[in-house]
N, C-alpha and C positions, 0 to 999 in steps of 0.2 A: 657422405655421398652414397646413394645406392647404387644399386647395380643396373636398374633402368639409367643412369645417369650416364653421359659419355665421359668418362673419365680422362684425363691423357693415353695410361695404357690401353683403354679399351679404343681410342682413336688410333692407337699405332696398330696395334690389331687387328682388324675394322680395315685398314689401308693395307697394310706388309703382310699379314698373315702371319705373324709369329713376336714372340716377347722371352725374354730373356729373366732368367732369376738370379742372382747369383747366390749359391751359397745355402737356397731357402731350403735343400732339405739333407744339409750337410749333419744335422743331430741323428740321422737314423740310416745312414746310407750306407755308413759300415754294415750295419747289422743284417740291412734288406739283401746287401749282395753277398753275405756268408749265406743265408735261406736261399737266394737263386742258386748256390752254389753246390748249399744240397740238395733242394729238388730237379738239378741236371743230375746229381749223382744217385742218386734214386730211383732216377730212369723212370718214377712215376707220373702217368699224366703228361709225355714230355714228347713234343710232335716236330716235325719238319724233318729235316737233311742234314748232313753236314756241314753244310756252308750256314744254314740257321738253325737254331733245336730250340723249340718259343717251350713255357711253360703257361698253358692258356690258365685262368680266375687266379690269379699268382697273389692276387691282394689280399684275397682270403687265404693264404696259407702263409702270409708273412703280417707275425703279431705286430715287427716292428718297423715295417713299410705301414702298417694300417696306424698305428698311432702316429707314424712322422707325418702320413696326409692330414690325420686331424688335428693334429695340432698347429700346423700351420694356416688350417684352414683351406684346402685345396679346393674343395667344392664351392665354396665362397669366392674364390678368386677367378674358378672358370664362371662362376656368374656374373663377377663383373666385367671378366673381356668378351662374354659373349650376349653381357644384356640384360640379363634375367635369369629366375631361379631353372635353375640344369638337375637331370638326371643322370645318375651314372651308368656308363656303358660298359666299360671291362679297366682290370687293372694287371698288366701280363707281363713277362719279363723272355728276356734271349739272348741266347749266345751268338753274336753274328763273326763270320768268318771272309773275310775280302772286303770287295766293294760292293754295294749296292748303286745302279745308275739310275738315271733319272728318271722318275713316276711321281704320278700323286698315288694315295694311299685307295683314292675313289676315282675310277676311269670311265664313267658312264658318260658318253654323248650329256651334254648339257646336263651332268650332274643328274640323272634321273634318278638314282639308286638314293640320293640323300634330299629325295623332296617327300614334305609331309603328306599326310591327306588332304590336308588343306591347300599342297600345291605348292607353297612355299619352299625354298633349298632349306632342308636340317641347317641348325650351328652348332661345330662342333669343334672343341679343343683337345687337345693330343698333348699331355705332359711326358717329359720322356728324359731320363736322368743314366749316368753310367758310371763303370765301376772306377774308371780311369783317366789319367786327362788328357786329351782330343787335341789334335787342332789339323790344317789343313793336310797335313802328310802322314795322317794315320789312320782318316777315318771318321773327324768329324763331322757332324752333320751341317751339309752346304745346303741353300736353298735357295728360289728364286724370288724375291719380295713380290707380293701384290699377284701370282700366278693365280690365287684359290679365286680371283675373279672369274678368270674364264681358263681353269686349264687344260683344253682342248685345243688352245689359241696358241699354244708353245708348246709345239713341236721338236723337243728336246733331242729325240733320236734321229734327226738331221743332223745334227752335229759330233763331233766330239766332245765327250764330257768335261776334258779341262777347255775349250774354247767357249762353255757360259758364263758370262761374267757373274760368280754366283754371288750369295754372304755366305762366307765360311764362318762355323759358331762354335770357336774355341770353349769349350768347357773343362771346368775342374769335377772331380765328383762331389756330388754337394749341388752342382748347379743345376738347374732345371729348364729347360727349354718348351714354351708353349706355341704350339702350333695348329694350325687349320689343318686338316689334313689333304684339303683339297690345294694343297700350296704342292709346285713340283720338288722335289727333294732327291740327295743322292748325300753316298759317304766315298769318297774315293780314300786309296793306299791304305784302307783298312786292314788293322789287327786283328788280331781275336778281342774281342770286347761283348761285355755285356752291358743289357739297353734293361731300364723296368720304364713301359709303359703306361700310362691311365688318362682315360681319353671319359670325356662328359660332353651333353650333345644340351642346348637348349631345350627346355622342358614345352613340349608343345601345348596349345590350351585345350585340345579337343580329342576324348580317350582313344578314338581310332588312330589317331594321328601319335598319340603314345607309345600305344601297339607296334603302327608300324616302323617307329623309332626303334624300340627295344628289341627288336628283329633283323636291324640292319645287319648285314656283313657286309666287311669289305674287304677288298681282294684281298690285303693280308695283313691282320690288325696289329701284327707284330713289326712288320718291315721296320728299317729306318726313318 
């Protein structure tokens, strides 16, 4: 099956905004979080607060985060839950402290910041793995299925955070969670924990429209 093909997972995808691995990048997970471990103790390159300290291009400084993505093929895999051959956009990792509430990762009015030249909304997938194992009362990453539709339409900070009936995504280290970014997301009863991020965006067909992919920022490409 290619990846223009709709697969099952690219159908859950496509619907919920987010897919689950378990286990896929348990060969190398140790290793990547001893390297986040020293480039927070290095103090090099190393940004935010105390509540987050992100280490921004992290994939290029960890030998053995960069052979666990290839070998499993990650780039292949965000091609086929988002469709087609993908470019890579960043691979970062972080310390997060508390909780993080409820956002998307991209808050523009109808998505404006993630449309191509061509007009079109970016597709973009967010893999994102951690040192520890999660679940509802520590920190795991909860989210709202099917939000990265329209999440301007959910209005999350009207309520209280435990009254969204979220999916809470118990993880082991080792497991891999893929997500839209434009999906609303939050970690309540958070530890200290560390997150390695790597997010690939649909490869546009037209070089201006590349451009202004590989240019994006989003309000904080580290968050949960």
């Amino acid at each position: 099956m290619t990846a223009e093909q709709h697969s099952p997972r690219r159908r859950r995808f496509d619907l919920f905004g987010f897919e689950v691995f378990r286990g896929l990048l348990a060969g190398c997970t140790d290793d990547a979080f001893a390297d986040v471990e020293a480039a927070l103790a290095s103090g090099g390159n190393v940004r935010g607060s105390r509540e987050r300290r992100a280490v921004p291009g992290f994939l290029g400084r960890s030998a053995a985060l960069s052979r666990g993505c290839a070998d499993v093929g990650l780039e292949t895999l965000a091609a086929e839950l988002l469709g087609g051959p993908c470019v890579y956009l960043y691979g970062d990792a972080s310390e997060i402290h508390g909780d993080t509430y409820w956002h998307s990762d991209t808050e523009a009015p109808d998505d404006d910041a993630t449309r191509t030249a061509e007009g079109a909304p970016a597709r973009l997938v967010k893999f994102v793995l951690y040192d520890m194992p999660l679940d509802g009362s520590n920190g795991a990453l909860r989210l709202l299925p099917g939000s990265h539709r329209a999440p301007a339409a959910y209005p999350t900070a009207d309520l209280a955070p435990e009254d969204l009936p979220a999916q809470v995504l118990p993880v082991e280290p080792g497991d891999v969670i893929a997500f839209d970014p434009r999906v609303r997301h939050a970690a309540l009863g958070g530890v200290i924990r560390r997150q390695i991020a790597v997010a690939f965006a649909r490869r546009p067909e037209h070089l201006a429209a590349q451009q202004q992919l590989m240019n994006l920022v989003m309000a904080d490409k580290t968050v949960v």
